[in-house]
C-alpha positions in Angstrom: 39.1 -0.5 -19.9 37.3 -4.0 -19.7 37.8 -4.0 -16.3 36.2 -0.5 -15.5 33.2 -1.9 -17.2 33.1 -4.9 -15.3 30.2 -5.3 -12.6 30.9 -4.2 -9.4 28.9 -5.2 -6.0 28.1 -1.2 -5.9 26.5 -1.7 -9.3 24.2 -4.5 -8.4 23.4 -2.9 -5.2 22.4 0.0 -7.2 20.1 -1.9 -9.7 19.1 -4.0 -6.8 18.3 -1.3 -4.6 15.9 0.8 -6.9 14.1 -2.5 -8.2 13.0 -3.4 -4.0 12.4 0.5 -3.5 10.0 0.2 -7.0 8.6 -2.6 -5.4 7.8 -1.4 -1.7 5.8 1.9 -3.8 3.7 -0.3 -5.3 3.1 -2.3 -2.3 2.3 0.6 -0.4 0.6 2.5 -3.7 -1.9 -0.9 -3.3 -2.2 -0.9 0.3 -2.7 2.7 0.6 -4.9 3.3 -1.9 -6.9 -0.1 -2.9 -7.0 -1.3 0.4 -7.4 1.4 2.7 -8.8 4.8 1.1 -11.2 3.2 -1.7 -11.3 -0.3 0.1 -12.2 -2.0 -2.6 -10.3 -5.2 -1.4 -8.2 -6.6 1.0 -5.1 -9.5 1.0 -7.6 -12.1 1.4 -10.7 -10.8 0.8 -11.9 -13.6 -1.7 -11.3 -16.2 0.1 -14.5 -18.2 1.4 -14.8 -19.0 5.3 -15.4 -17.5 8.8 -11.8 -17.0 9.4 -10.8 -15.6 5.9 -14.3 -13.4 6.1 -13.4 -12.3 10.4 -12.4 -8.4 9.7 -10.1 -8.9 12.5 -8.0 -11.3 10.8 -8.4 -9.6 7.6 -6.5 -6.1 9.5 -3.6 -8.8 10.5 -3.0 -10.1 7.1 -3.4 -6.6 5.6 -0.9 -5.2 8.4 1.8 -8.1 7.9 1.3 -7.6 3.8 2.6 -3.8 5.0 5.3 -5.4 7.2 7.0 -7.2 4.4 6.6 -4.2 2.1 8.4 -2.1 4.7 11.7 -5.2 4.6 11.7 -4.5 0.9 11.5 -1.0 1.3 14.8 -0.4 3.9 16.5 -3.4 2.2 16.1 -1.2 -1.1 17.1 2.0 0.9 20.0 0.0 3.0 21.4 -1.1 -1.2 21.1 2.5 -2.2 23.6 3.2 0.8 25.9 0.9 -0.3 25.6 2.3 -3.8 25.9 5.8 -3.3 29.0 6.3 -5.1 27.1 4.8 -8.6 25.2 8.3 -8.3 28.1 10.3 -8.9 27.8 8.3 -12.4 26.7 10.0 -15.7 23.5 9.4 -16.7 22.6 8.0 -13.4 19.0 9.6 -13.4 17.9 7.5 -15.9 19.3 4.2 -14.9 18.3 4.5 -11.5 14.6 5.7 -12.7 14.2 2.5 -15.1 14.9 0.6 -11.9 12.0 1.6 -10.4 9.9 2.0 -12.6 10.6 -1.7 -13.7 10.5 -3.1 -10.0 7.1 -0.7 -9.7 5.7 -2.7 -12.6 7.1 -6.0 -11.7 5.0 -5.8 -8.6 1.9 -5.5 -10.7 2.9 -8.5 -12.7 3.0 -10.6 -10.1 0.2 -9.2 -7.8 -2.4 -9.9 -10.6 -1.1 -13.3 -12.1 -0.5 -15.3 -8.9 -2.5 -13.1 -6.4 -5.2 -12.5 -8.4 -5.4 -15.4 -11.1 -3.8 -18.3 -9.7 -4.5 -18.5 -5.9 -7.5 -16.2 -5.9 -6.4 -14.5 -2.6 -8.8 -11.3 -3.8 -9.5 -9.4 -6.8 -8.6 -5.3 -7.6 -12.6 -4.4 -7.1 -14.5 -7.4 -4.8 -17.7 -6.0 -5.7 -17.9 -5.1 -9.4 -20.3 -7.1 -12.0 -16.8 -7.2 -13.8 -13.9 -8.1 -11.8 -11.8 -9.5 -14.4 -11.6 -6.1 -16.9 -9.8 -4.3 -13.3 -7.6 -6.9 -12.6 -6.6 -6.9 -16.6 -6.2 -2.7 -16.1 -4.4 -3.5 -13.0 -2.1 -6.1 -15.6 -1.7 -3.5 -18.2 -0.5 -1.1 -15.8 2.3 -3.6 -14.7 2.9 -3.7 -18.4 3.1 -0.4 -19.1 5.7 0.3 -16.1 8.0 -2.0 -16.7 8.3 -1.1 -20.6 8.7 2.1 -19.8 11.7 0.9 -17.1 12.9 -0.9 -20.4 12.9 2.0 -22.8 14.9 4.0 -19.6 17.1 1.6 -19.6 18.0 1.0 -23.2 17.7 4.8 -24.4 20.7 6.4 -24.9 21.7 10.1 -23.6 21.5 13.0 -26.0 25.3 14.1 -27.2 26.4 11.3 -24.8 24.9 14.0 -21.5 23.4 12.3 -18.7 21.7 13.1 -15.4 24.2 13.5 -12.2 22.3 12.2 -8.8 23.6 12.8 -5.6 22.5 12.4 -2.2 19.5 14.6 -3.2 17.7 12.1 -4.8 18.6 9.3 -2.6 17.2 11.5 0.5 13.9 12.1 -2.1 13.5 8.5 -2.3 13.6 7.7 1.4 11.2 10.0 2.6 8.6 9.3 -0.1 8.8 5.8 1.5 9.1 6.5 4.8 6.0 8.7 4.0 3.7 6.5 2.0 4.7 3.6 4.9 3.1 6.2 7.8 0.1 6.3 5.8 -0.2 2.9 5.0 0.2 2.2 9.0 -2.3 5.1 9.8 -5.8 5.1 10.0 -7.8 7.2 7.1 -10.2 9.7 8.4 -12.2 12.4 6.5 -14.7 14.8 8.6 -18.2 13.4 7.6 -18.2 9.3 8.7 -15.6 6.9 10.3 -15.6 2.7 10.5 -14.6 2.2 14.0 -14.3 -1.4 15.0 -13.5 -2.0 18.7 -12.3 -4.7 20.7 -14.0 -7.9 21.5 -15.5 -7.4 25.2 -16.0 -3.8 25.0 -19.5 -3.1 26.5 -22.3 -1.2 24.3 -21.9 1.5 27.8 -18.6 1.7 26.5 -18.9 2.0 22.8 -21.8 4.8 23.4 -19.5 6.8 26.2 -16.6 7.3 23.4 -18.9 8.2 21.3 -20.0 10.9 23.4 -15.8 11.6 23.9 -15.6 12.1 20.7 -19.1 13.6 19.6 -20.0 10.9 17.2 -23.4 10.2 16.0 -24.5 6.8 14.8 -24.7 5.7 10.9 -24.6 2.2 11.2 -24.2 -0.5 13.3 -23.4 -4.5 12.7 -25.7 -7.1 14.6 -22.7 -7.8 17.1 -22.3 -4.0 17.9 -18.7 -4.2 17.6 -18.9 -2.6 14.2 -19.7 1.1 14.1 -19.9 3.4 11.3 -20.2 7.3 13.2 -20.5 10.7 12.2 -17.7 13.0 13.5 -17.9 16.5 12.8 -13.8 17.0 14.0 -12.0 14.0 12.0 -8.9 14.5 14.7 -11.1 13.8 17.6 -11.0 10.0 15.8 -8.0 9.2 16.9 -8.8 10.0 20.5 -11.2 6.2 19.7 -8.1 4.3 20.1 -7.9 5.2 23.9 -11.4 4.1 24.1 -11.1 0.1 23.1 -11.0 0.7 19.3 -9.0 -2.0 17.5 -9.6 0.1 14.2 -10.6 3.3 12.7 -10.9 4.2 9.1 -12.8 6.8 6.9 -13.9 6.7 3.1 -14.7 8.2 0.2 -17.2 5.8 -0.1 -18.7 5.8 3.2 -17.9 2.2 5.1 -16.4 1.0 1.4 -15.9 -2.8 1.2 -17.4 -3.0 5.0 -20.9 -3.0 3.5 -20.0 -5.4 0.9 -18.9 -8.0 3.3 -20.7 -10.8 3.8 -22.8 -12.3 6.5 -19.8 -13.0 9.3 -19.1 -9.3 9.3 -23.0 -8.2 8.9 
């Protein structure tokens, strides 16, 4: 018997596997959400300087930050492969879920003490009076995650019953992060206003012929006119931008979102 209780390398694939998987959703739960849809920061938005300020460089770091959650992600999915025999465990349900919900929370940990405190890379909301009480919600919410991964984990089963997981949930789990990874690599567009930024060289004959393409109508403009905020009444005639010199195209909730809260180098 003490050997059938002995760890196996399927076992810590398994807990490995939904601890990077927990991990790339909160990556992509920050990207997605904090970064792209409300915009309320980005990687290195706090930093000081005409390089750290350039929204250029800003979309690079932001797209490699996305790049490494992706690794994490198939390195968690590529672990649950290797594990998938652990499923056909009792109780597996709630093992694997205090996995993720731990590596989910973990994320948030680290994010907000090192990112956040330590090397001041950015803050949860750039342009709040009170950046410290988000960042300390943003904390708690790490907090909360990972005890609740905790009290998963050391809870036992009712009558000794547990949850049965096959491929089901493993095929869940993939395409809820192959899904969240599309939309973290995909524009956001709504169908009042759109942030276009376009390529350096691109002519103003240029910018104002796709806007035409694309029946846009102008909201805003940055002194170097190669930051445009448009009206488009047909959000999928956007995407037709990219063919036009666009480096960039993104909608808010909050009309151009952290782009009017940038500082001078942006406009």
């Amino acid at each position: 018997m003490a050997e059938v209780n002995k760890p196996t390398a399927s076992t810590r694939s398994y807990w490995f596997s939904g601890s990077c998987i927990g991990l790339a959703l909160a990556g992509f739960f920050d990207g997605i959400l904090l970064h792209q849809i409300l915009q309320w920061h980005s990687l290195l938005s706090s930093l000081n300087g005409e390089t750290f300020q350039d929204l250029r460089f800003r979309i690079l770091t932001d797209g490699l930050f996305h790049a490494v959650m992706y690794a994490v992600g198939a390195t968690g999915l590529w672990l649950l492969w290797r594990a998938r025999d652990q499923f056909d465990s009792p109780d597996s349900g709630r093992r694997f879920a205090s996995t993720l919900f731990i590596g989910f929370g973990v994320w948030h940990l680290l994010d907000a003490v090192l990112n956040h405190w330590i090397l001041g890379l950015h803050h949860i909301k750039e342009n709040s009076g009170n950046w410290l009480a988000w960042d300390l919600a943003f904390f708690s919410l790490g907090l909360v995650c990972v005890g609740l991964g905790l009290f998963l984990h050391y809870r036992k089963p009712r009558n000794g019953s547990g949850i049965r997981l096959r491929g089901t949930v493993a095929s869940i789990l993939a395409l809820a992060l192959i899904g969240t990874g599309t939309i973290a690599a995909s524009p956001w567009t709504n169908t009042q206003s759109v942030t276009v930024v376009f390529k350096k060289g691109v002519a103003p004959a240029e910018v104002f012929a796709a806007m035409q393409l694309v029946g846009g109508r102008i909201m805003w403009s940055n002194p170097e006119g190669d930051i445009w905020t448009l009206y488009v009444e047909n959000s999928a005639d956007a995407w037709r931008l990219y063919g036009q010199g666009a480096l960039f195209v993104s909608g808010s909730f909050f009309g151009m979102g952290c782009f009017s809260a940038t500082p001078a180098a942006i406009g």
